[in-house]
C-alpha positions in Angstrom: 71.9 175.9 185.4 75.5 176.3 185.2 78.1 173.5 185.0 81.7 173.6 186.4 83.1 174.9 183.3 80.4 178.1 183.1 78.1 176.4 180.0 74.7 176.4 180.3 72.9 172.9 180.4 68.7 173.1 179.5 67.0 170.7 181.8 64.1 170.7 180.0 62.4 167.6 178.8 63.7 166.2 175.7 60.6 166.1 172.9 59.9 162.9 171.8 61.4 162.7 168.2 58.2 163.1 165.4 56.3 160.3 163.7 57.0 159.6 160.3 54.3 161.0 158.4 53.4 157.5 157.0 52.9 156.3 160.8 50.3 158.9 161.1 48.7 157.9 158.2 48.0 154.0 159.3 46.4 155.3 162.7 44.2 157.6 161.3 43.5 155.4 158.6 42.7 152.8 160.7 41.0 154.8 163.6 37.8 155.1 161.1 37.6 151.4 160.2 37.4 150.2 163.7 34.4 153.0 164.2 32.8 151.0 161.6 33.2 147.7 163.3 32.0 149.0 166.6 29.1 150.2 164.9 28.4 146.7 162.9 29.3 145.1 166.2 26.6 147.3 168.4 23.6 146.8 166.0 24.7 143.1 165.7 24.5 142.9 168.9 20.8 144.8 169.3 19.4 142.5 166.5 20.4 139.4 168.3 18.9 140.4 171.3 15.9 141.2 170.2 15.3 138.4 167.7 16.6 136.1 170.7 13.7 137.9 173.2 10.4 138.0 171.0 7.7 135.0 171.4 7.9 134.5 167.7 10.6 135.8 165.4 9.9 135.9 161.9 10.9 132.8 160.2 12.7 135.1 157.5 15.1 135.6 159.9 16.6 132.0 160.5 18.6 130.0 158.3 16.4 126.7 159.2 17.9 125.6 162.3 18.5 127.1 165.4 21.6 126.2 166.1 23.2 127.5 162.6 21.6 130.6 164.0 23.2 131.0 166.9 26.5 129.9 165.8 26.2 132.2 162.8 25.2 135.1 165.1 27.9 134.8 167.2 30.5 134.5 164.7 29.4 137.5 163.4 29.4 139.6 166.3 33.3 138.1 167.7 34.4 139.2 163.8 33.4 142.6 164.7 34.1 142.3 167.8 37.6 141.4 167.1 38.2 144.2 164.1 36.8 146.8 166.3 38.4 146.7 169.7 41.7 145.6 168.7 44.6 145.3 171.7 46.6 142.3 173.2 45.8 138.9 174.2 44.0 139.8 177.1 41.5 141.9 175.6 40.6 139.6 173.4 40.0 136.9 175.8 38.1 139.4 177.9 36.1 140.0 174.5 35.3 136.6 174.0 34.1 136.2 177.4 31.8 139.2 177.3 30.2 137.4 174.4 30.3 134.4 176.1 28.2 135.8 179.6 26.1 137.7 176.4 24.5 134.7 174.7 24.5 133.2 178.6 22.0 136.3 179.3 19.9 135.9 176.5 19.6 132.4 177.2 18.5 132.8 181.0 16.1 136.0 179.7 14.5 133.4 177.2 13.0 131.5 180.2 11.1 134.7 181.1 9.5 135.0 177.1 6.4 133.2 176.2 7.2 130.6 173.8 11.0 130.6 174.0 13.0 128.3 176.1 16.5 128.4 177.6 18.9 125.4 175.9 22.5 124.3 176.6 22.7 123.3 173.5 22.2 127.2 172.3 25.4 128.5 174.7 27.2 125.6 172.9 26.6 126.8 169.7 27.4 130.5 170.5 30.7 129.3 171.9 31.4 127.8 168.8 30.5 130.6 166.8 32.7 132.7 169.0 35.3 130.7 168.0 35.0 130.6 164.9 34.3 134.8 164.4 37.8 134.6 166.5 39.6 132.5 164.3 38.2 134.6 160.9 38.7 137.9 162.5 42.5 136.4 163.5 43.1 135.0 159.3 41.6 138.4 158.4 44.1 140.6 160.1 47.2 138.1 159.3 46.3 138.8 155.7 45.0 142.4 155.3 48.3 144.3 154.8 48.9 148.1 156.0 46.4 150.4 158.2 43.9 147.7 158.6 46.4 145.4 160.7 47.2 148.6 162.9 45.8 149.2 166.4 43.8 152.2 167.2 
């Protein structure tokens, strides 16, 4: 196109100006990390589920009392849960919610296993070890300097 004054004006879309190479870097870097936390996080959450659904787990598996179990578990699985899908605030309410409805599942598929029951008191102690997992993952990522700290 021509202006008044004959020059030629490109109305092309500007590019969008090039990442430093270093910026690059931290996603990829960081990219690979979170893949490991969503794996950790997805076979957490298979081993909880099935340890939660058989008649009788092996007592190997518990730390002595049920409720350090579940709180333990839990925390586990909101630290990877945390590391692995990082975004904003929202998504990680909405990720401690999903956790939340998760241990609420297992609880109300317990009433259906022989042997196992359904407690309150369980949901209570997966809450808290959401909590906590939140808070760790939270400490973790205020102190981890670099590509760790970056989202995907």
């Amino acid at each position: 196109m021509l202006t008044s004054r004959g020059a030629a004006v490109d109305l092309r879309p500007m590019r969008q100006p090039e990442r430093p190479a270093a910026a690059a870097l931290s996603t990829d870097d960081a990219a690979p990390r979170t893949r490991r936390w969503r794996l950790l996080f997805l076979l957490l959450a298979v081993a909880v589920a099935v340890l939660s659904l058989m008649p009788s787990p092996p007592q190997q598996a518990g730390l002595g009392w049920d409720k350090l179990d579940h709180l333990v578990a839990f925390a586990a699985l909101a630290l990877c849960a945390f590391l692995g899908w990082r975004g904003g605030r929202a998504a990680r309410v909405a990720v401690l919610l999903l956790l939340l409805a998760y241990g609420g599942a297992i609880e109300v598929l317990q009433m259906q296993v022989p042997n196992r029951q359904a407690e309150w008191g369980d949901l209570l102690a997966d809450a808290l070890g959401i909590g906590l997992g939140a808070v760790l993952a939270l400490w973790w990522l205020q102190r981890t300097p670099g590509p760790a700290r970056t989202a995907p």
